[in-house]
py3Dmol code that shows the C-alpha trace and the ligand (Angstrom):
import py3Dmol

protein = """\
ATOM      1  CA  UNK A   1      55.148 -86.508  90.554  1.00  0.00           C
ATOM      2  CA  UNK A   2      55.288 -90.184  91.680  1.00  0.00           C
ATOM      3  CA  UNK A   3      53.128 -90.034  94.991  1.00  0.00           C
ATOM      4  CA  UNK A   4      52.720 -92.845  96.784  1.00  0.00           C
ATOM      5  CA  UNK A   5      49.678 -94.758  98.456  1.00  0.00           C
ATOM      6  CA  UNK A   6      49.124 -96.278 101.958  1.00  0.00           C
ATOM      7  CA  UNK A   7      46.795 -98.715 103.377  1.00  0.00           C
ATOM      8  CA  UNK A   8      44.597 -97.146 106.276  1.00  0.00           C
ATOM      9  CA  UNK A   9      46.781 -97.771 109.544  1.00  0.00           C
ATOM     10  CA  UNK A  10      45.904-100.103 111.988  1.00  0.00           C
ATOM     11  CA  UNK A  11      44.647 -97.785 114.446  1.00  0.00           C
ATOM     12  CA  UNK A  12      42.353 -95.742 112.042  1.00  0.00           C
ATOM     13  CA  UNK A  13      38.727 -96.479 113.635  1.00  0.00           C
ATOM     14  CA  UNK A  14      40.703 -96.110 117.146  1.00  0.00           C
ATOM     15  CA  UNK A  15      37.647 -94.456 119.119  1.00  0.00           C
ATOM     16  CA  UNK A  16      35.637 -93.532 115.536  1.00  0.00           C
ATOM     17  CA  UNK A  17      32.446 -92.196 115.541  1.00  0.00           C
ATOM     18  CA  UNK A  18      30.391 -93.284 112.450  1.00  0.00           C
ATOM     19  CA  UNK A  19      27.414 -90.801 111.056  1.00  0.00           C
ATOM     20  CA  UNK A  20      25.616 -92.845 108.925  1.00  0.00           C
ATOM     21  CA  UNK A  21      25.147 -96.166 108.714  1.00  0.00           C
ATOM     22  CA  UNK A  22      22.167 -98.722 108.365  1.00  0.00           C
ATOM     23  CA  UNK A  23      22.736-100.970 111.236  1.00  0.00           C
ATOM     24  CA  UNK A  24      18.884-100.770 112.257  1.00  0.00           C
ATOM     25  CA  UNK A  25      17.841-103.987 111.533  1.00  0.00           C
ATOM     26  CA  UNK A  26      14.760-104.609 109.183  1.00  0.00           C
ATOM     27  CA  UNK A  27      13.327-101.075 108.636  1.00  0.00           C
ATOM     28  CA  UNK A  28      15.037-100.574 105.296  1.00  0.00           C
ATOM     29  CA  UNK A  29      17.347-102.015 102.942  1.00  0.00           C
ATOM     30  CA  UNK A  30      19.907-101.833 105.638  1.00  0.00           C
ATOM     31  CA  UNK A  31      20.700-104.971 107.979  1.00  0.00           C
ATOM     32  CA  UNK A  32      18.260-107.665 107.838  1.00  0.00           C
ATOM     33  CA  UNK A  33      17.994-109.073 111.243  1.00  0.00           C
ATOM     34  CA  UNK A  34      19.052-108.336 114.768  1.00  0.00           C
ATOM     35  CA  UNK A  35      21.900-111.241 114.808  1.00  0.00           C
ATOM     36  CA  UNK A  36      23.375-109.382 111.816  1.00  0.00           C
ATOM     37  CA  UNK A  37      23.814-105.941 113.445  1.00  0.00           C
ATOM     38  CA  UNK A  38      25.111-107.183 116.875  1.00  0.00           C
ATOM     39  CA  UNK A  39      27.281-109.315 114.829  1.00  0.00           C
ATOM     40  CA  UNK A  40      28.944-106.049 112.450  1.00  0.00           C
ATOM     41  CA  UNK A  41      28.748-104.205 116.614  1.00  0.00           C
ATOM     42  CA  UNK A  42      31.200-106.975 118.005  1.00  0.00           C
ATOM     43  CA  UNK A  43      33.674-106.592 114.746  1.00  0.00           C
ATOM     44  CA  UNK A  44      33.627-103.157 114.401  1.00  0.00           C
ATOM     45  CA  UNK A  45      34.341-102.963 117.852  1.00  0.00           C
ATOM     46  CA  UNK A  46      37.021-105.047 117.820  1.00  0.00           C
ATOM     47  CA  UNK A  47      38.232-102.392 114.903  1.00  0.00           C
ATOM     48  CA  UNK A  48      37.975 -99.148 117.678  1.00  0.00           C
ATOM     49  CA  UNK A  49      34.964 -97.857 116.982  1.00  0.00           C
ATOM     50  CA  UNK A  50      33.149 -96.489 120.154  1.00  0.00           C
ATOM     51  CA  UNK A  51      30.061 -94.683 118.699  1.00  0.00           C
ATOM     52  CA  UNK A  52      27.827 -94.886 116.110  1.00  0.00           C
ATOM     53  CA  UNK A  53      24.830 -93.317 114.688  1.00  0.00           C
ATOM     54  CA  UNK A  54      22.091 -94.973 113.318  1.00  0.00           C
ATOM     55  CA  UNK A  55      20.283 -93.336 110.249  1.00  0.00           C
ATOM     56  CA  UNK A  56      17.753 -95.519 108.905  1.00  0.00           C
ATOM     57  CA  UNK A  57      15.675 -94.048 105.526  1.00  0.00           C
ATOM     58  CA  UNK A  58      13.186 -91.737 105.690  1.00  0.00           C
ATOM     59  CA  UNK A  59      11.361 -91.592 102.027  1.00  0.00           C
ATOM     60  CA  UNK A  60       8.344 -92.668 100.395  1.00  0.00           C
ATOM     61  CA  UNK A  61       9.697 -96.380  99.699  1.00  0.00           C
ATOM     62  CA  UNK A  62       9.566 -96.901 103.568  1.00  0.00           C
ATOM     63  CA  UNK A  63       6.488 -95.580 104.316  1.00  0.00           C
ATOM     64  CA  UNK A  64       6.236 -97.045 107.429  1.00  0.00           C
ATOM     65  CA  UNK A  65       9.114 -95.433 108.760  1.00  0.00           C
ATOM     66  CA  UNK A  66       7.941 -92.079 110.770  1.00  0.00           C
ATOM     67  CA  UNK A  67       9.694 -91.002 114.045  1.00  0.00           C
ATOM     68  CA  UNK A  68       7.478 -92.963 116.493  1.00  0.00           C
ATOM     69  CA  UNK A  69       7.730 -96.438 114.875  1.00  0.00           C
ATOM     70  CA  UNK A  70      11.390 -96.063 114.477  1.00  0.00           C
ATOM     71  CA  UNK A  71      12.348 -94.770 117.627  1.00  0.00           C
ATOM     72  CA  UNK A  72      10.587 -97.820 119.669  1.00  0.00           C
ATOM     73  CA  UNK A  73      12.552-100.002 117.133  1.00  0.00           C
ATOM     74  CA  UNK A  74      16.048 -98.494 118.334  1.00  0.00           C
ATOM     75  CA  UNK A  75      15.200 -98.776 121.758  1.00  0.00           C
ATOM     76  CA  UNK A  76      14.416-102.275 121.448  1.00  0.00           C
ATOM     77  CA  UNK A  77      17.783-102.587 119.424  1.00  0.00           C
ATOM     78  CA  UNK A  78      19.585-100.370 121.885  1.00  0.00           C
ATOM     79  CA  UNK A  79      19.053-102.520 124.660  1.00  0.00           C
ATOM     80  CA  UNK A  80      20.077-105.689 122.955  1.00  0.00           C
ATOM     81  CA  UNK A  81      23.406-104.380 121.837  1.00  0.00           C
ATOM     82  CA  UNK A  82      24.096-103.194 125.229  1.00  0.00           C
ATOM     83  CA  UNK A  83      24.397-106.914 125.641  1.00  0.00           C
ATOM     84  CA  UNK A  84      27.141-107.646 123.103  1.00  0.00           C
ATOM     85  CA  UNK A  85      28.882-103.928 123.080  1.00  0.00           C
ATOM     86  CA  UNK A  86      29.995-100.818 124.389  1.00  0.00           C
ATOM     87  CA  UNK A  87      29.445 -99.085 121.226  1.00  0.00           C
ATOM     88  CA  UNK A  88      27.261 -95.892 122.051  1.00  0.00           C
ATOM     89  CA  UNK A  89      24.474 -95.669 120.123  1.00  0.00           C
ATOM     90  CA  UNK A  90      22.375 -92.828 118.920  1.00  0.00           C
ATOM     91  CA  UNK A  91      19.527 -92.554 116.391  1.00  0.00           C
ATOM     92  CA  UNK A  92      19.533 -90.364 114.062  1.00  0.00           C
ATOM     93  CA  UNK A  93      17.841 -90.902 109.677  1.00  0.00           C
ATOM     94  CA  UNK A  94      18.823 -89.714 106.442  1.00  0.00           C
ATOM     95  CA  UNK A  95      15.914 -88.036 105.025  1.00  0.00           C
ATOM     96  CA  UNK A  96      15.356 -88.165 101.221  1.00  0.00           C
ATOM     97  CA  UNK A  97      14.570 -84.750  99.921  1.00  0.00           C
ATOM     98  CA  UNK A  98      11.130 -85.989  98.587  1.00  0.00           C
ATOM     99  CA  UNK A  99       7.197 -85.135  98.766  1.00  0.00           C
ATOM    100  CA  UNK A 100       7.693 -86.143 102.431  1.00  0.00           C
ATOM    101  CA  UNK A 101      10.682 -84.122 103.444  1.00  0.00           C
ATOM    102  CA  UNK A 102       8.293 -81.162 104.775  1.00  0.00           C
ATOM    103  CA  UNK A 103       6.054 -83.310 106.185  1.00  0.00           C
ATOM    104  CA  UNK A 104       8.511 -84.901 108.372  1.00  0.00           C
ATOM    105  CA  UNK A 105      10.280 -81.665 109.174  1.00  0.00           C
ATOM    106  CA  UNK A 106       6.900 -80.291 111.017  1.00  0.00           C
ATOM    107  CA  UNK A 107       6.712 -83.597 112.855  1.00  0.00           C
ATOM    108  CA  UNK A 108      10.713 -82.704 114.155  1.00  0.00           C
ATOM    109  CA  UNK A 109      13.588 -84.473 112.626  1.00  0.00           C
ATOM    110  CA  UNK A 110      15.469 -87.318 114.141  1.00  0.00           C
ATOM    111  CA  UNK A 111      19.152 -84.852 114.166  1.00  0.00           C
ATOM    112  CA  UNK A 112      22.881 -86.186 114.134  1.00  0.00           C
ATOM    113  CA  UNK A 113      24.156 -83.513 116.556  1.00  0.00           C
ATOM    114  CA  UNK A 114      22.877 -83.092 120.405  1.00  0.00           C
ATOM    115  CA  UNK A 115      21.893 -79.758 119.575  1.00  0.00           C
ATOM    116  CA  UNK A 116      19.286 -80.875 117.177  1.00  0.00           C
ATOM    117  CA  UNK A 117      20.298 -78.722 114.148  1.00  0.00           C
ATOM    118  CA  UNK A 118      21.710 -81.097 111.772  1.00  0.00           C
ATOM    119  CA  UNK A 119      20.128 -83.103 109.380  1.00  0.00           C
ATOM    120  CA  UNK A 120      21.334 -85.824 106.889  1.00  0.00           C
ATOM    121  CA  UNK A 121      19.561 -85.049 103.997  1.00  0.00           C
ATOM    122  CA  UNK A 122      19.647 -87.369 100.765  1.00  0.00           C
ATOM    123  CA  UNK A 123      18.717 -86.959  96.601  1.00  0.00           C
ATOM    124  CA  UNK A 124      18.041 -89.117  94.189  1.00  0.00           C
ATOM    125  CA  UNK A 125      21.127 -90.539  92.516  1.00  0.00           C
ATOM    126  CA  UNK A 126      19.910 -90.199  89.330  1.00  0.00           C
ATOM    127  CA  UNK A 127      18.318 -86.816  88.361  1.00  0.00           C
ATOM    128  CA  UNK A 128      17.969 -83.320  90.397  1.00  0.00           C
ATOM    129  CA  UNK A 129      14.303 -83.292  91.442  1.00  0.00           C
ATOM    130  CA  UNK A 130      12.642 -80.308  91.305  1.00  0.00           C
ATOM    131  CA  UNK A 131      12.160 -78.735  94.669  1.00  0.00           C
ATOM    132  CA  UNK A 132      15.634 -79.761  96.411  1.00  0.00           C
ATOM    133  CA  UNK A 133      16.977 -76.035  96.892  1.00  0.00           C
ATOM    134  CA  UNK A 134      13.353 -74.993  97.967  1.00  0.00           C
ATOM    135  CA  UNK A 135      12.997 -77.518 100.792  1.00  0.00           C
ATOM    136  CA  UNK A 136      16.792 -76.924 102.074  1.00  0.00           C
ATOM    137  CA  UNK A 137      16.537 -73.404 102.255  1.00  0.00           C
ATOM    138  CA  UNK A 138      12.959 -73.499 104.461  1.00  0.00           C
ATOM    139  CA  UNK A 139      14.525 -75.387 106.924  1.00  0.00           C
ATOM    140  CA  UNK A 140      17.785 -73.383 106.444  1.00  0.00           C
ATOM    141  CA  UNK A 141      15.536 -70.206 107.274  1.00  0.00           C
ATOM    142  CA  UNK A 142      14.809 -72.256 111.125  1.00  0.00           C
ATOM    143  CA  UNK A 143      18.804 -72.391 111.425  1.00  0.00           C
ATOM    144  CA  UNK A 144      18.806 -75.899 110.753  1.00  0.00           C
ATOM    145  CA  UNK A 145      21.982 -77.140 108.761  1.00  0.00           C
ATOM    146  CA  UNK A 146      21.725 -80.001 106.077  1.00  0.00           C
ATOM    147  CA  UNK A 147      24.249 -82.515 106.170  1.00  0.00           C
ATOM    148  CA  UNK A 148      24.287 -83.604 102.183  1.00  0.00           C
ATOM    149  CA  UNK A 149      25.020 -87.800 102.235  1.00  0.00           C
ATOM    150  CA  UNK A 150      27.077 -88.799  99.816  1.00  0.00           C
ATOM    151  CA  UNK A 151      27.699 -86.055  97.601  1.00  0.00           C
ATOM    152  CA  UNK A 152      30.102 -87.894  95.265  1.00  0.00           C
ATOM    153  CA  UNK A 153      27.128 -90.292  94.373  1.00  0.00           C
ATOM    154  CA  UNK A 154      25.042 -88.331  92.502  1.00  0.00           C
ATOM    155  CA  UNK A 155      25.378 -89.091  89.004  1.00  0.00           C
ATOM    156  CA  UNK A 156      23.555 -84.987  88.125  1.00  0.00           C
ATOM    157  CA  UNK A 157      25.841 -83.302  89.784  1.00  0.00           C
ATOM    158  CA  UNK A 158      28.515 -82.099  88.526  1.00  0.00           C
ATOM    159  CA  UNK A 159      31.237 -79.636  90.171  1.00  0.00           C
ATOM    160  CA  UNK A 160      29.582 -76.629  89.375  1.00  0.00           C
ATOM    161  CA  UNK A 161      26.434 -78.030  91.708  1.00  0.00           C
ATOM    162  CA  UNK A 162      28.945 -78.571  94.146  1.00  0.00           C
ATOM    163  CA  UNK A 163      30.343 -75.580  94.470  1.00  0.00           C
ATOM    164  CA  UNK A 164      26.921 -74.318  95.095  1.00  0.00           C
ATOM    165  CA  UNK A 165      26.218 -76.438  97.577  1.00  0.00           C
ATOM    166  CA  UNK A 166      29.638 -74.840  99.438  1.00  0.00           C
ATOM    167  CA  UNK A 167      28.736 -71.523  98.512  1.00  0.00           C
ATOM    168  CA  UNK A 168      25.485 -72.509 100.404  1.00  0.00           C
ATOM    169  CA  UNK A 169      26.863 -73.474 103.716  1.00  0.00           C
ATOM    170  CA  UNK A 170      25.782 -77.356 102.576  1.00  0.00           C
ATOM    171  CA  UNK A 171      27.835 -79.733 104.930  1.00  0.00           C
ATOM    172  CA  UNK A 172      28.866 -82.643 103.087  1.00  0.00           C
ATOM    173  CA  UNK A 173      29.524 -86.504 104.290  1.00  0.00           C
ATOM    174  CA  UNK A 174      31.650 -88.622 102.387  1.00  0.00           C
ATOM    175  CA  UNK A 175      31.071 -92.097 102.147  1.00  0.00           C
ATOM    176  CA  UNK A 176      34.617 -94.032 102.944  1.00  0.00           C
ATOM    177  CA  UNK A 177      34.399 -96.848 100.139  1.00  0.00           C
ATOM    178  CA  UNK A 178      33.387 -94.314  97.851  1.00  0.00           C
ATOM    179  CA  UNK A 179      37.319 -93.664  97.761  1.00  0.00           C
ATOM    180  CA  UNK A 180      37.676 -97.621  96.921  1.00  0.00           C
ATOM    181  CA  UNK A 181      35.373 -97.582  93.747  1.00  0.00           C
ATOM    182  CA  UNK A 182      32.424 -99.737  95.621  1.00  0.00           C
ATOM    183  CA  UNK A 183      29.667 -97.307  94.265  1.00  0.00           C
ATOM    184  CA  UNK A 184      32.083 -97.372  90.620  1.00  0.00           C
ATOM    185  CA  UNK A 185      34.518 -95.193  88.788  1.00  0.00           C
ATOM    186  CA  UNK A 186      32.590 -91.937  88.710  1.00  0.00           C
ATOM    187  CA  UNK A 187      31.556 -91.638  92.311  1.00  0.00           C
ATOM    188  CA  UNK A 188      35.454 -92.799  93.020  1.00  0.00           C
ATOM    189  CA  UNK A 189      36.356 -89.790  91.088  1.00  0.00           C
ATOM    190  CA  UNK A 190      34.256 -87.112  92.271  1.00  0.00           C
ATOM    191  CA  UNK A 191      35.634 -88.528  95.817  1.00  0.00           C
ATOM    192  CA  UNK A 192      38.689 -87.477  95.419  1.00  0.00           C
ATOM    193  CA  UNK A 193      38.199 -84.504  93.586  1.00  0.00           C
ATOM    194  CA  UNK A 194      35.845 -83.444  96.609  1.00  0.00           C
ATOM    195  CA  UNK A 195      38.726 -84.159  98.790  1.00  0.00           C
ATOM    196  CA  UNK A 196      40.735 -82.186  97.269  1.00  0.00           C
ATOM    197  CA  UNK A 197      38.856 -79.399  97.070  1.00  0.00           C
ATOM    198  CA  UNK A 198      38.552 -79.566 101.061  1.00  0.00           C
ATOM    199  CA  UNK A 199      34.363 -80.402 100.930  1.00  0.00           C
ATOM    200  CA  UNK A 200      34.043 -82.488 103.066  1.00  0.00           C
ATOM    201  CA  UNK A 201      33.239 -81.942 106.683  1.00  0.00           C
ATOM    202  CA  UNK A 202      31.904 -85.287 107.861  1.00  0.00           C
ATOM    203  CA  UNK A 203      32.409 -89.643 107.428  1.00  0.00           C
ATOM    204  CA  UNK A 204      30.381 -91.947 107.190  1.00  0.00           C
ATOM    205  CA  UNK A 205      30.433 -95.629 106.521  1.00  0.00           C
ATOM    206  CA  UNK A 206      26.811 -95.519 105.014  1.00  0.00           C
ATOM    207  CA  UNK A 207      26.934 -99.434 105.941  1.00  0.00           C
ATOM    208  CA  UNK A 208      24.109-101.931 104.569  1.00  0.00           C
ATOM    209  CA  UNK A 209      25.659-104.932 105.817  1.00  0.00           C
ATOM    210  CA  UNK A 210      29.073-106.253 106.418  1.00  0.00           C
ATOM    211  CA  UNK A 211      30.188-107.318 103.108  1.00  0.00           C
ATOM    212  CA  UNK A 212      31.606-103.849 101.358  1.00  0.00           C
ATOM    213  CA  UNK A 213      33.025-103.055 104.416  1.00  0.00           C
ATOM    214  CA  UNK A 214      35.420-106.032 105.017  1.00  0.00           C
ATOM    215  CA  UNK A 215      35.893-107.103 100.696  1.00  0.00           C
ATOM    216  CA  UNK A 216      37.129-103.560  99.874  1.00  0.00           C
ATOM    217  CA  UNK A 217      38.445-101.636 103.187  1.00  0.00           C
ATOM    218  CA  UNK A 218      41.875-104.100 103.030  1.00  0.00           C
ATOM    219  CA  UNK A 219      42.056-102.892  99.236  1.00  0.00           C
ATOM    220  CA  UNK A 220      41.888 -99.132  99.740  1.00  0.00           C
ATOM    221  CA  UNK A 221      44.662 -97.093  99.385  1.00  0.00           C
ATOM    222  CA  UNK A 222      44.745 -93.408 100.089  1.00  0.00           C
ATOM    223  CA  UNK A 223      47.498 -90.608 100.049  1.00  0.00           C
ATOM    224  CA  UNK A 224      49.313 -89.876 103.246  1.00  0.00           C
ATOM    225  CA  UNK A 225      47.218 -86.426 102.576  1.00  0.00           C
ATOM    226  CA  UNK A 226      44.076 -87.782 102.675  1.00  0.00           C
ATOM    227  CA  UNK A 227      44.065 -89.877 104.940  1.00  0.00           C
ATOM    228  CA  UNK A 228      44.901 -87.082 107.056  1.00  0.00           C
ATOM    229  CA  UNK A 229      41.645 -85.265 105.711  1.00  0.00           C
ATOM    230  CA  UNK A 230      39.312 -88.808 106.435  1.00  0.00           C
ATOM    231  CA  UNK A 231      41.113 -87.900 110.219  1.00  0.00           C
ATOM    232  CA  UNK A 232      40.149 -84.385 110.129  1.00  0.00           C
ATOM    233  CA  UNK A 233      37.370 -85.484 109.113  1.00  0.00           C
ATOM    234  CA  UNK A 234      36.347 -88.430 112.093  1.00  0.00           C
ATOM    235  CA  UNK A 235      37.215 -85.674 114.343  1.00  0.00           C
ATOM    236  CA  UNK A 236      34.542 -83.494 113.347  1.00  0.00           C
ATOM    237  CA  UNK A 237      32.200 -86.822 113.384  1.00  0.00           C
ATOM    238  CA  UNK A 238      32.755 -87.133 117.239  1.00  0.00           C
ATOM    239  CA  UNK A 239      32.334 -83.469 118.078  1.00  0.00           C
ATOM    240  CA  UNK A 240      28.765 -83.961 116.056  1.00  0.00           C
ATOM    241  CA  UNK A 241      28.465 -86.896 118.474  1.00  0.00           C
ATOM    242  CA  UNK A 242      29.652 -84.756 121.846  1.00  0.00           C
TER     243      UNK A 242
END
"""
ligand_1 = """\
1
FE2
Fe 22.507 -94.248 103.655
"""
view = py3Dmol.view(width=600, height=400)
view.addModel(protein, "pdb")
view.setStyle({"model": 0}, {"cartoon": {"style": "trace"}})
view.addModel(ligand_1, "xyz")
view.setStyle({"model": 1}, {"stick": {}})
view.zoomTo()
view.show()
C-alpha cells in the first residue's frame, strides 16, 4: 500500500530531552572544544530542546576517562553553558562493554536516570565479544538496567540477538539519523525494522558534532507512525530525566 512520508514537524524537539550525546568537549571523539558545544547548546536550543544528557566514552581507547576526571570536566562545562543556555544539563557515559566495564561498575557508574539504575551500555560494532551477556547479567543481578546504545549499529547482530536482548529486559536507544542512513543502509534497515517491532524505549541523538545533525535531519522522512513512536519515545527520555 502506497504510504506516505513526512518531514519531522516543526515543533518536534519542543521541550526534548536528549540521552546520549557527545557534547563534552575534548574527552573523546565527541566535540572538540568548548566554543563548539556552547555553539550546538544555542542552536539546539533555538530547536526546543530543554535538557540534555551528556555521555562521554568510557572504554579502553580513553583511558583517561574515569568518573573523577570527567565529572570536574562537566562542572567546568556546566557552568560555562549556564552562560549561553538554559539547557539542563546532566552527566551521564556510555560504557563500552570491555575489560573495563567491571572495573568501572565497582567504582559506581555515572547513570542516565535520577534513581541511579540505568546504564548506557555500548559493543563493538563489529563482532560480539566474548563476555557481553556475562557482564550485563552481574550488574543485572544488583537491579541495575542496561540501556543498549544503538542497537541497529551493530553489524553481528542480527534479529534473532535482538530478540534476546527483549526477552532479556535489555532497554534499547535508537539513534535518530540512524533512520536517515548516516551510519549506511544496514543500520537504516535494522532501524526501522526495530521500530516496528516496538524495541525501542529510548532517543538519542548520539551527537559528535554539529554536522550530521543539521546535513541529514532536513532530509529525513518518517511515517506518520513512527514518528509517533520517536514521540513515544522522547517521552520516555524526559521521565529518565525527571
Ligand atoms: Fe555515543
Amino acid at each position: 500500500m502506497f504510504s506516505f512520508k513526512h518531514r519531522l514537524p516543526d515543533d518536534f524537539f519542543k521541550g526534548a530531552c536528549d540521552i546520549h550525546c557527545h557534547l563534552l568537549p575534548g574527552v573523546d571523539d565527541g566535540f572538540a572544544t568548548a566554543e563548539k558545544s556552547l555553539h550546538a547548546l544555542e542552536v539546539l536550543e533555538k530547536r526546543g530542546v530543554s535538557k540534555m544528557i551528556l555521555t562521554p566514552h568510557f572504554m579502553k581507547d580513553y583511558p583517561d576517562n574515569d568518573r573523577n576526571s570527567i565529572t570536574a570536566k562537566f562542572e567546568t562545562f556546566k557552568a560555562e553553558a549556564a552562560k549561553v543556555s538554559k539547557i539542563e544539563l546532566r552527566l551521564a557515559a556510555e560504557y563500552m562493554l570491555d575489560a573495563r566495564f567491571m572495573e568501572h561498575f565497582k567504582q559506581g557508574f555515572l547513570f542516565l536516570d535520577k534513581d541511579n539504575t540505568h546504564v548506557l551500555c555500548e559493543t563493538s560494532y563489529m563482532m560480539y565479544e566474548h563476555g557481553i551477556t556475562e557482564m550485563i547479567y552481574e550488574i543485572m543481578l544488583e537491579g541495575l538496567q542496561p540501556v543498549i546504545a544503538h542497537p541497529e549499529r551493530y553489524e553481528y547482530a542480527n534479529n534473532a540477538n535482538y530478540a534476546r536482548w527483549k526477552d532479556k529486559n535489555y532497554k534499547f536507544q535508537l539513534n535518530l539519523l540512524s533512520l536517515a542512513g548516516v551510519y549506511g543502509e544496514a543500520a537504516e534497515a535494522k532501524a526501522h525494522y526495530l521500530l516496528k517491532e516496538g524495541f525501542y524505549n529510548y532517543i538519542g541523538s548520539d551527537m559528535h558534532g554539529l554536522g550530521n545533525f543539521e546535513r541529514f535531519l532536513p532530509e529525513l522522512k518518517l511515517k506518520t507512525k513512527e514518528i509517533d513512536q520517536l514521540s513515544h519515545m522522547l517521552e520516555n527520555n524526559k521521565k529518565l530525566f525527571g
